[in-house]
Structures are given as C-alpha cells and as structure tokens.
C-alpha positions as CSV (number, residue, x, y, z in Angstrom):
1,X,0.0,0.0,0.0
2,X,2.9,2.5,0.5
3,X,4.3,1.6,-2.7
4,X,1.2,2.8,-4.0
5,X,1.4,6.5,-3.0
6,X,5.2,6.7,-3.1
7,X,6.1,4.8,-6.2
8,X,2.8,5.0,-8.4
9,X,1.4,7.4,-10.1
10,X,-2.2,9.3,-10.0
11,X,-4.5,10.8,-12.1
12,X,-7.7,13.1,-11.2
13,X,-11.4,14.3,-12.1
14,X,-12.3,16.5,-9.6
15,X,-14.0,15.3,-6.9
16,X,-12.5,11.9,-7.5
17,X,-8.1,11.0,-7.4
18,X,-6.7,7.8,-8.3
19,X,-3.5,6.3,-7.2
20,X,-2.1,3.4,-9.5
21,X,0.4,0.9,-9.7
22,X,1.3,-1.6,-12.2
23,X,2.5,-4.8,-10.6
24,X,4.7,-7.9,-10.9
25,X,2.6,-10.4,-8.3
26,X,-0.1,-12.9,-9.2
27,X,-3.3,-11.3,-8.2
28,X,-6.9,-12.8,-8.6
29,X,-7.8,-10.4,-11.0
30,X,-6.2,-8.1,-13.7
31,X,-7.4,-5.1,-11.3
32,X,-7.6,-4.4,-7.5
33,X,-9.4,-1.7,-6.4
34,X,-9.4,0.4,-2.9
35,X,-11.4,3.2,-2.0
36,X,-11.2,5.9,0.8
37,X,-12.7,9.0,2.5
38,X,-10.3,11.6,4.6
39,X,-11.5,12.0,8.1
40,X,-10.1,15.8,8.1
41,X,-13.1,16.7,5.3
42,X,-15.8,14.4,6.9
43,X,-16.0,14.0,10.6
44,X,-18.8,11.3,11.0
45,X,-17.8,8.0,10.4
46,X,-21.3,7.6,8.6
47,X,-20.7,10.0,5.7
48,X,-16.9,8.5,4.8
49,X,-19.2,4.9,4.7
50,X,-21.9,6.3,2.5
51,X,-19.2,7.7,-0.2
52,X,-16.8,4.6,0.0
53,X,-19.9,2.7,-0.7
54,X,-20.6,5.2,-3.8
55,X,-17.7,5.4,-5.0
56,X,-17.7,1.0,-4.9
57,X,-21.1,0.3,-6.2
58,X,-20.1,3.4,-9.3
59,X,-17.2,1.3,-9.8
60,X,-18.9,-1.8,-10.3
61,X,-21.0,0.1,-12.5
62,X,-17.6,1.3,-15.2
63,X,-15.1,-1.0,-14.1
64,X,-15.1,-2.9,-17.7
65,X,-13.4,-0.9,-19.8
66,X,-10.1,-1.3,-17.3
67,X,-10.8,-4.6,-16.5
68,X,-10.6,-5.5,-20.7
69,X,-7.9,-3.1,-20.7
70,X,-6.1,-4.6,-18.0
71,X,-6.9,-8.3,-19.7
72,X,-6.0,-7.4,-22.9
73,X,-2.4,-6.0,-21.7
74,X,-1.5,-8.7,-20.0
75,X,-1.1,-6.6,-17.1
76,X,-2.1,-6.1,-13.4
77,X,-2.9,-3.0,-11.5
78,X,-3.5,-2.0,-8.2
79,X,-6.2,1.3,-8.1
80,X,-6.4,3.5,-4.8
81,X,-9.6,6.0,-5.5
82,X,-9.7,9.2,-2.8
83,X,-12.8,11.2,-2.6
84,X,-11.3,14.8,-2.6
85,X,-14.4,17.3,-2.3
86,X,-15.5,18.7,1.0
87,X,-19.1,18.3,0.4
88,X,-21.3,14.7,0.2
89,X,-21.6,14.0,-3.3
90,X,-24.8,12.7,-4.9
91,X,-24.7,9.5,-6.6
92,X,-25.4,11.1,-10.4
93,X,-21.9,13.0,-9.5
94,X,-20.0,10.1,-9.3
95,X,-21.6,8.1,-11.7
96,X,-20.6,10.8,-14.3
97,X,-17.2,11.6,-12.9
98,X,-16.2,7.7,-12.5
99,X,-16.0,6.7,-16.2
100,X,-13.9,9.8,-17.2
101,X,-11.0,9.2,-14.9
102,X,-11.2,5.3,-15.9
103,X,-11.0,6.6,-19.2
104,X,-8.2,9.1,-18.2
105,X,-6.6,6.2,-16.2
106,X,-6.6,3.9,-19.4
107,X,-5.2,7.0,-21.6
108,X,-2.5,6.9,-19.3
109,X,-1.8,3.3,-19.0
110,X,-1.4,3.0,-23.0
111,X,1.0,5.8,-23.0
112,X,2.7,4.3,-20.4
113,X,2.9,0.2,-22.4
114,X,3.6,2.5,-25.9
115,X,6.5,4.0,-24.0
116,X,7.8,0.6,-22.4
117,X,7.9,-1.2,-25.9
C-alpha cells in the first residue's frame, strides 16, 4: 500500500483522485481496487461509509473498460480511489465523474505500455 502513493502514479477528475500501480505479483484479478474518504473533510464516520460505498457500487458500474484493458495488456494493476471534495456527493456525481478518470486512467496506461515497448 505505500508503494502505491510513493512509487505510483495518480491521475484526477475532480471530486475523484486515483493512485495506481502496475504490478509484478499474481493477483486474482487483472485489477484491484481500494477506496477511501479523509476523516479531516468528513468527521462522522457515517458520511466517509456512504461515499466509499458510492464510490464502490459506481465502480462496479464502469469498471469494464479497465478490466478489458487490464486483460488485454497482459497486465495487473492495483487502483487506490480518494474522494477529494469537501461536500457529500450525490450518486449522479460520481456516476458521471467515474468513467472519465477510468477513461483518463486507461489513456495513461497505453502511453505508459507505448513508451515501455
């Protein structure tokens, strides 16, 4: 996990920022996925829960495009997505914002395999 934020890279659509990583180990899918909520913008336990579960269930909602992405690159990648905004988003916000910065994510992935071969 601190290899994430120290060694990978990010990429962002406000109110959403993603951490990633590319990695060597055998995971159980071509893409793991991690979500989180700072405790500085949002004191009660009960909002961070609401967003993380947002932020999962518009996920599971977009994740297809990385996951073919991830499958058809023979690679595997570990995704770390931080809810930056101060206020509680609606769901419609983060069902519009998810697939751009999986579509950034994936821009930024292909530059990166381009660049490596």
């Amino acid at each position: 996990m601190d290899q994430l934020f120290t060694v990978g890279r990010s990429v962002s659509v406000f109110p959403l920022k993603a951490f990633y990583n590319e990695v060597d180990i055998d995971l159980d899918f071509p893409v793991k996925l991690g979500v989180g909520v700072s405790s500085r913008n949002f004191k009660k336990a009960v909002d961070r829960n609401r967003i993380k579960r947002l932020l999962r269930e518009a996920y599971r909602l977009n994740k297809q495009p990385l996951i073919d992405f991830a499958s058809s690159n023979n690679k595997k990648i570990i995704v770390f997505i931080l809810f930056v905004d101060k206020a509680l988003p609606e769901q419609e916000t983060l069902q519009n914002k998810l697939p751009l910065l999986i579509d950034k994510l994936i821009k930024q992935l292909n530059e990166i395999t381009v660049a490596n071969t």
